[in-house]
N, C-alpha and C positions, 0 to 999 in steps of 0.2 A: 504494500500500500504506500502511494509518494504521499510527501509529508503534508501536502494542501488537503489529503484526504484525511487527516487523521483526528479524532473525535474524541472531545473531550467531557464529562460529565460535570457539573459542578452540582451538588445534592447538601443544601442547607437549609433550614427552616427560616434563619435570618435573610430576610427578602431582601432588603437592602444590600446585606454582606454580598450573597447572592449575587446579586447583579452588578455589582461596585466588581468582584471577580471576574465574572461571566465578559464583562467590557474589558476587562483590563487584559484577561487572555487571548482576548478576540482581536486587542488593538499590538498586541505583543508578541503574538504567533500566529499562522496562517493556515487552524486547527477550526474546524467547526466546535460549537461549544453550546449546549444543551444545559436548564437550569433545571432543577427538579427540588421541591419544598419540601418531599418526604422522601424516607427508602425507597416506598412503595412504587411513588411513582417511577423512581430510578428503575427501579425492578424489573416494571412491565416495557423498557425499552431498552434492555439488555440486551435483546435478539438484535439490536443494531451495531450489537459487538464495539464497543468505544474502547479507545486505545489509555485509557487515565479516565480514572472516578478521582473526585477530588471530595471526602467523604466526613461530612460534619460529627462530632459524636455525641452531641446533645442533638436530638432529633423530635423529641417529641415536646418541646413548648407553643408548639401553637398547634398542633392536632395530639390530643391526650393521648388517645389511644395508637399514635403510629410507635412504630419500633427505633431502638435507637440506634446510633451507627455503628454499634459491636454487632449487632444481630441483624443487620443489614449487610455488612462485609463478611460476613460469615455466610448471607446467601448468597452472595455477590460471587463469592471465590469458589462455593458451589456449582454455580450457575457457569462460571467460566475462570478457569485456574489461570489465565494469559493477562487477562487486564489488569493494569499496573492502578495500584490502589494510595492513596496520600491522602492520611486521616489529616482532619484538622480539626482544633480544640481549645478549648479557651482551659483545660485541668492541666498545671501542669506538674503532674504527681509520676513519677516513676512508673510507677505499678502500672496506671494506664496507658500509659505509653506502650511498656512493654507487651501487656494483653493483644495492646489492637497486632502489633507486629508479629506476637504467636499466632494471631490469627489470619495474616496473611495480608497487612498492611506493609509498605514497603519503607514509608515514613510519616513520620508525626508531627505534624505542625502547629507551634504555636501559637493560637491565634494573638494581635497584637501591631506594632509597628511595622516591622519589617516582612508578617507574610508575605506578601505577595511579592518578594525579594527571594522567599526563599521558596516560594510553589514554582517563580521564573525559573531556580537554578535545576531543580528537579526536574519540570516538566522539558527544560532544556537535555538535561541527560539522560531521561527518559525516553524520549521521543524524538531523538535527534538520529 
């Protein structure tokens, strides 16, 4: 796949965050880029095989009942063992970090100043 086709997920409830990212990847790489408010809906357009889920871990503050982004990346990696996965988080406690990475996340980000400094330098050696 050349790199103008390559597909990016962004999956976070903070709408704003959301699309403040979803622009900034869009104006920064030459990736299509999809925004999604819950797992769920990420879920159902997996079968579009995206090259990078960029994957929030507090996921359920504005729909109570959606899942959070541990049990979201855990279907996710289910569903397709290839897509490069970069949790992002506002915890920043060890233990979580580590989890999401047992679980098949590739890196953890903290949310804050400089993200999207360091989703650039990832998605750049990721997808490069």
């Amino acid at each position: 796949m050349s790199q103008e086709q390559r597909m990016i997920f962004v999956v976070d409830d903070d709408a704003m965050l959301a699309t403040m990212l979803a622009d900034h990847l869009q104006n920064t790489f030459p990736h299509r880029v999809s925004v999604f408010h819950t797992g769920e809906e990420c879920l159902t357009r997996l079968s579009e095989h995206p090259d990078l889920v960029i994957l929030d871990y507090h996921l359920n503050s504005v729909v109570r009942d959606a899942a959070d982004g541990l049990r979201i990346l855990e279907k996710i990696k289910t569903l397709d063992r290839q897509v490069h996965v970069i949790m992002l988080s506002s915890q920043a406690q060890y233990g979580i970090a580590l989890q999401t990475v047992q679980k098949g996340a590739e890196q953890y980000v903290l949310k804050g100043r400089d993200q999207f400094d360091q989703i650039d330098r990832i998605v750049q050696e990721m997808l490069s």
